[in-house]
N, C-alpha and C positions, 0 to 999 in steps of 0.2 A: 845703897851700894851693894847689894847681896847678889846682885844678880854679876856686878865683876868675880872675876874668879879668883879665889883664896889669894895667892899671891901677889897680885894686884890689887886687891883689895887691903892686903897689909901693906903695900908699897905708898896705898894712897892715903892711909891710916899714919904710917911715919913721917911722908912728907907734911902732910896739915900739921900735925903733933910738931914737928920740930922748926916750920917754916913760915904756923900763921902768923902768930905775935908780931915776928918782923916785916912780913910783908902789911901787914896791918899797921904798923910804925914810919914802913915806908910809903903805904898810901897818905897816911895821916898830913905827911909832913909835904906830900905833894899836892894834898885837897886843901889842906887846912878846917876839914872838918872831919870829925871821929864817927861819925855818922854813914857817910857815904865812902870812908875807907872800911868802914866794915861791910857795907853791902858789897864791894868791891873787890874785898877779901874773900867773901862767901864767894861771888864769881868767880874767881878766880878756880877757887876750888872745881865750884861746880862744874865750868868748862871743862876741867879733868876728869870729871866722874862721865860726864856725860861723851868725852870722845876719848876714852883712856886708851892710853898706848904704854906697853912698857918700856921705861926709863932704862936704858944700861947708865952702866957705873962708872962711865967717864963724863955724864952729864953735871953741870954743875946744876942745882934745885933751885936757888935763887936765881939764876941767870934768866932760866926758863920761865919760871913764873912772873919774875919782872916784865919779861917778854910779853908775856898772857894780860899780868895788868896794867901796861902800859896800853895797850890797847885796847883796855872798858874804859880806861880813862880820856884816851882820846874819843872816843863813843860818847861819854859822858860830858865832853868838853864841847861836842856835836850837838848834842842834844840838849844840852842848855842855851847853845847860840841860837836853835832852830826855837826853841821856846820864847825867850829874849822877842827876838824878830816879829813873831805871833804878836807878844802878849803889846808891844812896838803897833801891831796892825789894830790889834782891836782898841788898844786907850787913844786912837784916831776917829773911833767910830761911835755913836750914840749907844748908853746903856741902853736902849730898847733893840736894837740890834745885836747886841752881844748873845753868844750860845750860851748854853748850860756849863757848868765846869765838866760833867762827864763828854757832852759834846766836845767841848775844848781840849779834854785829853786824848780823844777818837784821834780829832785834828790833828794837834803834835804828835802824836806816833805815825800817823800816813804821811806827814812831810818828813819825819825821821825816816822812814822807810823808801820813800820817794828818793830823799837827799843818800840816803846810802845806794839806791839804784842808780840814779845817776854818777856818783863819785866811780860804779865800777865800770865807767863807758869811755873809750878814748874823748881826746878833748874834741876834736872837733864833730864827732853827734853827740855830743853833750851840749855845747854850744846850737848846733843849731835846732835842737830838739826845744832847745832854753827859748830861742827867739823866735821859731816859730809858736811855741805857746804863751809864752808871757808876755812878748811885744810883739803881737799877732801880724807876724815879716812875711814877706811871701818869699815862695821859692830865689825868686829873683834878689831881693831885698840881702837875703840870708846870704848866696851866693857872692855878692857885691863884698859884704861884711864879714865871711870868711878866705874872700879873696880864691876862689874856685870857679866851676861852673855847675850849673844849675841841676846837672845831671850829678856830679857830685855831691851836691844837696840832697838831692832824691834817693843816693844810694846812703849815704848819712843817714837819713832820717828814716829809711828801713832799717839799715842796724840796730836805732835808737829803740825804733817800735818794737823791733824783734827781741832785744834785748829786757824790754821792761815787761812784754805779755808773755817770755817765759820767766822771768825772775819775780816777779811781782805784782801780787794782786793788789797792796794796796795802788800802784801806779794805775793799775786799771779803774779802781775804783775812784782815782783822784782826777782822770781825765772823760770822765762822764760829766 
């Protein structure tokens, strides 16, 4: 934190000091584990440290940080469904096919990443970005099934593409 500046740096010294215990109290009781409300808590913090802004004094602290980690918690609430579903894929398939677990971690973070590139896409190139890769549709298929024209399709699934080769390497590396 030394590299924020003196007064921000004590801003963000009183807020921790007077705000974690409870936001730590308030993860807990929305995890129901002690464990992952404190890594949740450190985040929280840490989001602060790493894009701080100065606070004025008609903010309320709790408000804002509820703010902050209700949305690691929806992340984490993400990324345990996206794990779920995996681990759903592989106890379908023969231990002699199973990855490594460090493999397996690779994995779940490039579908986290993936799933979070696509959630930032209107619905319909998300849709048919979906059904052209997973239920390999053809332009026409997808068209039919979004109820458009196929030229619609085409300019969709530019958005799609356009949208994941600049936000996203792991998209890139997951459609090789």
């Amino acid at each position: 934190m030394s590299s924020l500046e003196p007064a921000l740096q004590q801003q963000m010294h009183t807020l921790y000091s007077n705000h974690h215990g409870w936001l730590h109290g308030w993860l807990r009781k929305k995890l129901g584990c002690a464990f992952q409300a404190e890594d949740l808590a450190h985040d929280t913090f840490l989001r602060l440290i790493v894009r701080p802004r100065q606070l004025d004094s008609a903010y309320d602290p709790r408000a804002y940080l509820t703010r902050i980690a209700q949305g690691l918690v929806v992340d984490l609430w993400r990324h345990q469904e996206i794990e779920r579903a995996w681990l759903a894929t592989l106890a379908a398939h023969p231990e002699s096919v199973v990855p490594s677990a460090e493999h397996q971690a690779i994995i779940i973070e490039t579908l986290v990443e993936v799933d979070r590139l696509l959630a930032q896409l209107p619905e319909k190139p998300r849709r048919a970005l979906l059904l052209a890769h997973l239920h390999d549709m053809t332009y026409a298929e997808i068209a039919k099934a979004l109820d458009v024209s196929e030229r619609m399709v085409k300019k969709y699934m530019a958005q799609a593409m356009l949208h994941c080769l600049l936000n996203g390497a792991a998209f890139k590396e997951a459609m090789v």
